[in-house]
C-alpha positions as CSV (number, residue, x, y, z in Angstrom):
1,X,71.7,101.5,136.7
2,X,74.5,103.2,137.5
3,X,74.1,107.0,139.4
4,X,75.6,109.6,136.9
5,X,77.0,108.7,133.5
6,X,79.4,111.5,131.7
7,X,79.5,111.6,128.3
8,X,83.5,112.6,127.4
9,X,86.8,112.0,128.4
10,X,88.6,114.9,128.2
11,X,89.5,117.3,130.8
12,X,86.3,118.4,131.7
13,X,84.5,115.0,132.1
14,X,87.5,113.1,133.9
15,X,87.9,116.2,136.4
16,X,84.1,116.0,136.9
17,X,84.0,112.4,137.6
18,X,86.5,113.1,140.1
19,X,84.5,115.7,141.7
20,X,81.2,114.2,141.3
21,X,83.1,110.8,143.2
22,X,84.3,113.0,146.1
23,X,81.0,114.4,147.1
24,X,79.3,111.4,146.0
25,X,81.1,108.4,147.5
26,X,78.6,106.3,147.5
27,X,77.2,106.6,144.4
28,X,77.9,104.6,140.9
29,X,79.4,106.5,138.1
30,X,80.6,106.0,134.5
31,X,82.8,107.5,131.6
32,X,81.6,107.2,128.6
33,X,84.5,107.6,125.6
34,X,84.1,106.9,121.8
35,X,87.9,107.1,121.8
36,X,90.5,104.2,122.1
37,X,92.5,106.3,124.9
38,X,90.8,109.5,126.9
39,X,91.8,112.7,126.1
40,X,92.2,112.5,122.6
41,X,91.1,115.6,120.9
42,X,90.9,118.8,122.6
43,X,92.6,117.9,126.0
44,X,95.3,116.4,124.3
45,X,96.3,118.9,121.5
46,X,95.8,121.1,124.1
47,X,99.3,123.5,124.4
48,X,99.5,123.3,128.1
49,X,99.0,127.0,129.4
50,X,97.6,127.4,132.9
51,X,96.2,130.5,132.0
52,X,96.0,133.7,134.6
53,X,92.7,135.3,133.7
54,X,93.7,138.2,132.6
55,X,91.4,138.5,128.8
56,X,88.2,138.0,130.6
57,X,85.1,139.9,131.0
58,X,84.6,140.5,134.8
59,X,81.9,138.4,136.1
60,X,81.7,135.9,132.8
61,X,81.5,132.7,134.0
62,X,85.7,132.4,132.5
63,X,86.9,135.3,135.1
64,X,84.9,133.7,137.7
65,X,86.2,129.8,137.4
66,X,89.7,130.8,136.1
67,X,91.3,132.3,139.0
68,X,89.5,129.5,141.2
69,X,90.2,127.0,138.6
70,X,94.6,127.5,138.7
71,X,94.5,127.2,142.6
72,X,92.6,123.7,142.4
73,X,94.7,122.8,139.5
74,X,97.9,123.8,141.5
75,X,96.6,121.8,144.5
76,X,96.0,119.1,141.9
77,X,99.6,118.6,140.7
78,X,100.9,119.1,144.4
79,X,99.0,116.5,145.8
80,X,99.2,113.9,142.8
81,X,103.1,114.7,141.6
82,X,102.6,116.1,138.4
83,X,105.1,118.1,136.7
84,X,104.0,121.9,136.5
85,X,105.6,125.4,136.2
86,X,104.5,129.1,137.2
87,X,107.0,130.7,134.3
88,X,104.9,134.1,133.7
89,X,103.9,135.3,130.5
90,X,104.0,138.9,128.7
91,X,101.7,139.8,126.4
92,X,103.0,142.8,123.8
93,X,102.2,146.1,122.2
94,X,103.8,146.1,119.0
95,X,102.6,149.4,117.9
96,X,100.9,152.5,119.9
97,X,97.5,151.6,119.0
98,X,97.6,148.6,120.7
99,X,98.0,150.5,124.1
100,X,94.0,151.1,124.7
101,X,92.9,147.6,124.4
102,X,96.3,146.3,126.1
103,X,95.2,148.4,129.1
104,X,91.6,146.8,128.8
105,X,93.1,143.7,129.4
106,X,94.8,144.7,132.4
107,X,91.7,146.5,134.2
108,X,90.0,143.2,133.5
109,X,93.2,141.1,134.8
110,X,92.9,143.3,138.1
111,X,89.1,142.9,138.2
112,X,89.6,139.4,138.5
113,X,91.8,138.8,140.5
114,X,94.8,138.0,138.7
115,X,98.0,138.6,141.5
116,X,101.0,140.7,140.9
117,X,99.7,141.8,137.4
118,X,102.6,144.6,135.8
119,X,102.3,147.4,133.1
120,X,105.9,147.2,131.8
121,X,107.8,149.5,129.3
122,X,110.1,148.2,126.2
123,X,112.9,148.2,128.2
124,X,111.0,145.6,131.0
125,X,110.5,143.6,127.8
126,X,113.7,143.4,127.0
127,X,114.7,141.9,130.3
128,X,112.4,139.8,130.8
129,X,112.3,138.2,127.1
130,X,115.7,139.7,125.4
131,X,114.8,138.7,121.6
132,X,111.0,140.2,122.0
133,X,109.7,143.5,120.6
134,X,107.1,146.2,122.0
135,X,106.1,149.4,123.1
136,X,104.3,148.4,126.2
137,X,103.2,145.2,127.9
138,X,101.8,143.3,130.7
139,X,103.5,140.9,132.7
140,X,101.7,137.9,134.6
141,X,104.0,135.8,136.7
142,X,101.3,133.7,137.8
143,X,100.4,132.1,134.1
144,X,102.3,128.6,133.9
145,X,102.6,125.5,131.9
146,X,101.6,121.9,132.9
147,X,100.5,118.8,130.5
148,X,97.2,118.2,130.5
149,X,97.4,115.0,129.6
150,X,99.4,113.8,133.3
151,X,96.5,115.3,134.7
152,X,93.7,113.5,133.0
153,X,95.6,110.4,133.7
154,X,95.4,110.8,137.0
155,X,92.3,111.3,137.5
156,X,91.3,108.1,135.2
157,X,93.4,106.4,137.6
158,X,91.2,108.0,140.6
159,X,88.2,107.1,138.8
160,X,89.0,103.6,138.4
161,X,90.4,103.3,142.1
162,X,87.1,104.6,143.5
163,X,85.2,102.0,141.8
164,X,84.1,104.4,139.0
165,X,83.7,103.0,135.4
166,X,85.6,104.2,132.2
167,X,84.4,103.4,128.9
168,X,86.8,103.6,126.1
169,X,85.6,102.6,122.2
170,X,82.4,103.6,123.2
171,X,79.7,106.0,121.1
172,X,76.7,107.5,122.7
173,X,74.2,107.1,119.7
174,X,70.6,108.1,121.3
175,X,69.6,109.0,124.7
176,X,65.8,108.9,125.9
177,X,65.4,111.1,128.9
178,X,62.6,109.5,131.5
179,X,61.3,111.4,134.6
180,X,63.7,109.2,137.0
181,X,66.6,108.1,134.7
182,X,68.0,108.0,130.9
183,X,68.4,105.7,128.7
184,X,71.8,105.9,126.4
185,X,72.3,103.9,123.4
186,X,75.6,103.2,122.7
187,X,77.9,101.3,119.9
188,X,78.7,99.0,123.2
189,X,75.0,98.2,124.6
190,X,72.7,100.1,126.9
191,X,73.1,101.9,130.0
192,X,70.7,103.7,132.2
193,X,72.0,106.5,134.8
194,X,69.6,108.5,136.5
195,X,71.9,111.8,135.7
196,X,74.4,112.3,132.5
197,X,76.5,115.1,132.5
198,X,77.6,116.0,128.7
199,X,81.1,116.5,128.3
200,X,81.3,115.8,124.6
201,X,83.5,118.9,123.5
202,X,83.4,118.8,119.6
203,X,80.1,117.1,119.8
204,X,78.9,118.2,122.7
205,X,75.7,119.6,120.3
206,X,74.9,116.8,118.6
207,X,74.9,114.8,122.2
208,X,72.4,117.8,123.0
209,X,70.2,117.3,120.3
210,X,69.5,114.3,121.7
211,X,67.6,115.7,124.5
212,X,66.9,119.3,123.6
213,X,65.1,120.2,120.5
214,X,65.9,124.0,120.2
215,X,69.4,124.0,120.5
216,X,70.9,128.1,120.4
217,X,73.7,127.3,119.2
218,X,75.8,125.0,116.9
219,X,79.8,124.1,117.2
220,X,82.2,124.8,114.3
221,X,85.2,123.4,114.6
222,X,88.6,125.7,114.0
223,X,91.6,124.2,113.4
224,X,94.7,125.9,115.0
225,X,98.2,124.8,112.9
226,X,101.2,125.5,115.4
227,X,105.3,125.7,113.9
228,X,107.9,124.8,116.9
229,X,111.2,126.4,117.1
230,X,114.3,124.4,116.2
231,X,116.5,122.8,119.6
232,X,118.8,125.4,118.3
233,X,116.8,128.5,118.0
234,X,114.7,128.0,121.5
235,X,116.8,130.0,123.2
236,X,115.0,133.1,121.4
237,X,112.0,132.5,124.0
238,X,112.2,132.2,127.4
239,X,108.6,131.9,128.6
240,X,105.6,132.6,126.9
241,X,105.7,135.8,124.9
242,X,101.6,136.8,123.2
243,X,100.0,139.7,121.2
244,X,97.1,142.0,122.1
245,X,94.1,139.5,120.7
246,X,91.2,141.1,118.5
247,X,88.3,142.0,121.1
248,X,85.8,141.1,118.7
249,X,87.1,137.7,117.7
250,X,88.0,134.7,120.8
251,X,91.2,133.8,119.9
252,X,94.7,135.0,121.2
253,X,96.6,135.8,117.9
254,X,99.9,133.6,117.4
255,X,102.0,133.5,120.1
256,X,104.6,131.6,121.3
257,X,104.5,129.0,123.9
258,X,107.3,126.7,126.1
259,X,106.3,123.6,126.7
260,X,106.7,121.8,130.2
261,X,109.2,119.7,128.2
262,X,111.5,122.6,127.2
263,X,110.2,122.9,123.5
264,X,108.9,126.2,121.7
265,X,105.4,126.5,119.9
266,X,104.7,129.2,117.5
267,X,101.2,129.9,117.1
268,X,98.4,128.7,116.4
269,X,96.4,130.2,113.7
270,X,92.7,129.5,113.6
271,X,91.7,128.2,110.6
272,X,88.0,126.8,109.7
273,X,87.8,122.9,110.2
274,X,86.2,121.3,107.2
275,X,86.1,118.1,109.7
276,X,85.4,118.5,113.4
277,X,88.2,116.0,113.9
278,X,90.0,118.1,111.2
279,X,93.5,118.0,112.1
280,X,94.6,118.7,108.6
281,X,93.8,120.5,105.8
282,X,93.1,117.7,103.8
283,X,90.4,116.5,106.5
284,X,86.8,116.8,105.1
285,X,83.7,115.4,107.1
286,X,80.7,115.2,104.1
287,X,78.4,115.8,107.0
288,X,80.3,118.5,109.0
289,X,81.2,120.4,106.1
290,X,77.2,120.1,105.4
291,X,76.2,121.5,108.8
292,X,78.5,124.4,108.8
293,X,77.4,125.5,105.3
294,X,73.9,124.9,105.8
295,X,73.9,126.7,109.0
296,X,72.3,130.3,108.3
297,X,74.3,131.7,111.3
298,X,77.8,131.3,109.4
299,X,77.1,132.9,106.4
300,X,76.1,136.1,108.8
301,X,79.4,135.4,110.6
302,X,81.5,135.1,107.3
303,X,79.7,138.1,106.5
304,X,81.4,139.9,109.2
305,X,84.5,138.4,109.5
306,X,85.7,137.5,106.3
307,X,88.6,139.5,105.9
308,X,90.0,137.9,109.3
309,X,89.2,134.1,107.9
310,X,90.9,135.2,104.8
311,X,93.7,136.4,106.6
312,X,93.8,133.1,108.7
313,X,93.9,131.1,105.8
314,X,96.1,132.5,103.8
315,X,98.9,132.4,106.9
316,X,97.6,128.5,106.7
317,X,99.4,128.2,103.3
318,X,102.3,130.8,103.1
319,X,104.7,130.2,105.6
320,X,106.2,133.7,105.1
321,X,102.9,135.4,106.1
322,X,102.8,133.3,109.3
323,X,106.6,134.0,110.3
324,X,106.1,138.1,109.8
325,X,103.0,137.5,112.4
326,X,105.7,136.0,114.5
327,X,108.4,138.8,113.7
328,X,105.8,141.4,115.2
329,X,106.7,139.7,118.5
330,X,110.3,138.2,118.2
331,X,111.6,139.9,114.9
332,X,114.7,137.6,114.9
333,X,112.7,134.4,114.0
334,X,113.5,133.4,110.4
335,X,111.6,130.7,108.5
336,X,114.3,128.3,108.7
337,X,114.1,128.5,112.1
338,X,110.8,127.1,112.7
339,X,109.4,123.3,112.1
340,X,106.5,121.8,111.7
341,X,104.2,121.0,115.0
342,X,101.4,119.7,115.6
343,X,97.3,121.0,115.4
344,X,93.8,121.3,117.2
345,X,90.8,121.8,116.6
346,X,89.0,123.8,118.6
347,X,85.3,123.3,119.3
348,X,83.5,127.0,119.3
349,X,79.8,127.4,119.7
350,X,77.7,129.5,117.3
351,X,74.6,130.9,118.4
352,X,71.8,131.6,115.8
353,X,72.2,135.0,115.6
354,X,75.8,134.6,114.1
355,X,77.6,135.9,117.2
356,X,80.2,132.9,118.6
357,X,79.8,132.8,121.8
358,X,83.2,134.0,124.2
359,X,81.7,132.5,127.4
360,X,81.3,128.8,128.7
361,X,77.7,127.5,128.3
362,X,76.0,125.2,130.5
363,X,72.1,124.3,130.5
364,X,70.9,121.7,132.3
365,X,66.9,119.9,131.5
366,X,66.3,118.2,134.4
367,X,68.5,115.6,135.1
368,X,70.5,115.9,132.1
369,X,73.4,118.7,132.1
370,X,75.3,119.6,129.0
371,X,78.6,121.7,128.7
372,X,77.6,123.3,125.7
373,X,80.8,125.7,125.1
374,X,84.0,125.1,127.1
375,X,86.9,126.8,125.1
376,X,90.1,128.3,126.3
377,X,90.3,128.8,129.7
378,X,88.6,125.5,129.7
379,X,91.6,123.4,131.2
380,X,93.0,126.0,133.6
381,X,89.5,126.1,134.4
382,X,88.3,122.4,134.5
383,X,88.5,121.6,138.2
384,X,86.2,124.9,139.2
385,X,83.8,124.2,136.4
386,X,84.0,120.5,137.9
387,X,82.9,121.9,141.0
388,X,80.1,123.7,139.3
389,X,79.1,121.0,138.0
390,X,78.2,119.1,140.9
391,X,77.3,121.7,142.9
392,X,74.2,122.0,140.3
393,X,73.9,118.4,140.6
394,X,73.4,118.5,144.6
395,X,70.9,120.9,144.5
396,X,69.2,119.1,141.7
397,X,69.1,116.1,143.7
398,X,68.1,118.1,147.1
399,X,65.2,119.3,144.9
400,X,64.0,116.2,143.9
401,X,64.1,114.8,147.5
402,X,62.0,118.1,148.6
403,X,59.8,117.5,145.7
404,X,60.4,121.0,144.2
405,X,60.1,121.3,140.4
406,X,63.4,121.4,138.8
407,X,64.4,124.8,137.3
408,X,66.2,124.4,133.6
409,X,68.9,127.0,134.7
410,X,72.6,125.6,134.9
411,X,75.8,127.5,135.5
């Protein structure tokens, strides 16, 4: 019987172990990963921005574990000798009509927090990324880059060294929830935990459904497809250069993006995933393809947006229409000056009324807590969500030692 069993090894399970393990000591705790190696999906396609927390809404649970979530992750890298960088960020007007919602963003940047937060002009632009374009920005010093992967290694490697237990080629495949403990089925045997935190990202529903049977919501996976610049055409970005995003859509438009390793990424797009591990277009799930098409909520989401999807996907396949979104920002880049990269898949929650959901969702039923929706800021974020986490879990726990009935509200 082990104490707390997490379901995921990404980012936000393996900084949640840590967590629960410092203010839990004592107590027994496992990892539970269907994966070969942690980190796999999200976590590691992740493109390594420690974000500032400047896109969002004051008070959402994003602006309040972001700003929190860069100083613990800062500390983090200090204390355990990973490799990070505070290289700012500038995020571009291209045209006049841009300027309203770019000054949204920096009322809510200053709402929350975010330090040292500038307004600059075309020529501020210039200096600060030469081969960029705009009429007006905003310039965040504090955003930086880090691989996420060095930290989830390190914190595997607390884990381990505080007697806690990682599970690797492991599948959670039914849990039955008792009054004093759970049961999980897995591809590797049975264990029982009296608490399991779901971390599951992409299937982080689907673990849900396991315990609750009117789920809100339902993830649909989007792939983002990223181009890197040439060795010899980096020098055309200094830092991280981005656009003013659509308000009504949660993704930040193609940007681009150093690396902590010196390399340049141009985008990503965000593309629907016919696959929840959909990493290329040629990836097709029978039976995710069936539950996003079956799902009444996306056809009143495609009803909305299906100009923008359109749009997406048609940048997925002509190359030219991606490079003139990245000409809007850097109008040097050519086409034959960009390479393939890499892709993710991003795991965003639909509720039922077709609305995707911008903010991170957590619900806990009694003494089982699921991370429902945990989507960019999630990594900046991890270590404050982390905390969250456990804080719920201690006064969960102080309930149950009082005797007082415990309260399905989480987060």
């Amino acid at each position: 019987m082990f104490d707390a069993a997490i379901i995921g090894g990404g980012i936000i399970g393996l900084t949640t172990a840590v967590e629960y393990i410092r203010k839990f000591p004592t107590h027994s705790l496992v990892v539970i990963e269907k994966e070969a190696q942690i980190a796999t999906h999200q976590t590691g396609n992740n493109s390594g921005v420690i974000h500032s927390g400047i896109y969002y809404k004051p008070n959402s649970l994003k602006a309040l574990t972001c700003r929190r979530g860069v100083d613990k992750l800062i500390q983090f890298c200090k204390n355990y000798d990973i490799k990070y960088e505070l290289c700012g960020k500038i995020i571009v007007a291209t045209t006049e009509s841009e300027i309203p919602r770019l000054l949204k963003l920096f009322e809510y940047g200053k709402q929350n927090g975010v330090p040292n937060l500038e307004l600059i002009d075309a020529n501020k632009i210039k200096e600060l990324e030469p081969h960029a374009t705009g009429v007006k920005g905003i310039y965040s010093p504090t955003t930086g880059i880090v691989n996420y992967l060095d930290i989830c290694k390190s914190c595997a490697k607390i884990i381990r060294q505080k007697n806690g237990v990682i599970k690797l080629n492991t599948k959670v495949n039914n849990i039955f929830q008792k009054s004093d403990y759970c049961t999980i089925i897995t591809s590797d045997g049975t264990i029982n935990s009296k608490i399991i935190i779901n971390c599951a990202g992409l299937f982080s529903d689907r673990i849900a459904k396991l315990t609750e049977k009117d789920l809100r919501l339902r993830i649909i996976p989007f792939r983002g497809e990223y181009f890197r610049l040439k060795a010899n055409k980096s020098n055309l970005v200094k830092n991280l250069i981005y656009p003013v995003p659509n308000p009504d859509f949660p993704f930040l438009g193609v940007h681009f993006t150093r690396k902590i390793d010196g390399a340049v990424e141009a985008g990503p797009n965000a593309v629907l995933a016919f696959a929840r591990e959909g990493y290329r277009k040629t990836n097709i799930n029978f039976r995710d393809f069936l539950e996003i098409f079956s799902y009444p909520a996306f056809w009143k989401l495609g009803k909305k947006y299906w100009k923008t999807g359109l749009s997406e996907m048609l940048r997925s396949y002509r190359k030219e229409l991606f490079v003139k979104a990245l000409q809007k920002l850097v109008p040097e880049i050519e086409s034959n000056d960009l390479e393939k990269g890499g892709s993710g898949v991003r795991a965003q929650a639909l509720l039922k009324n077709g609305k995707l959901l911008d903010d991170f969702d957590l619900v806990r039923n009694k003494n089982v807590f699921h991370v429902l929706n945990a989507p960019s800021p999630a990594a900046t974020s991890s270590f404050a969500i982390a905390e969250n986490i456990v804080s719920q879990i201690k006064a969960y726990l102080n309930e149950i030692n009082k005797g007082v009935k415990s309260s399905r509200k989480f987060g």
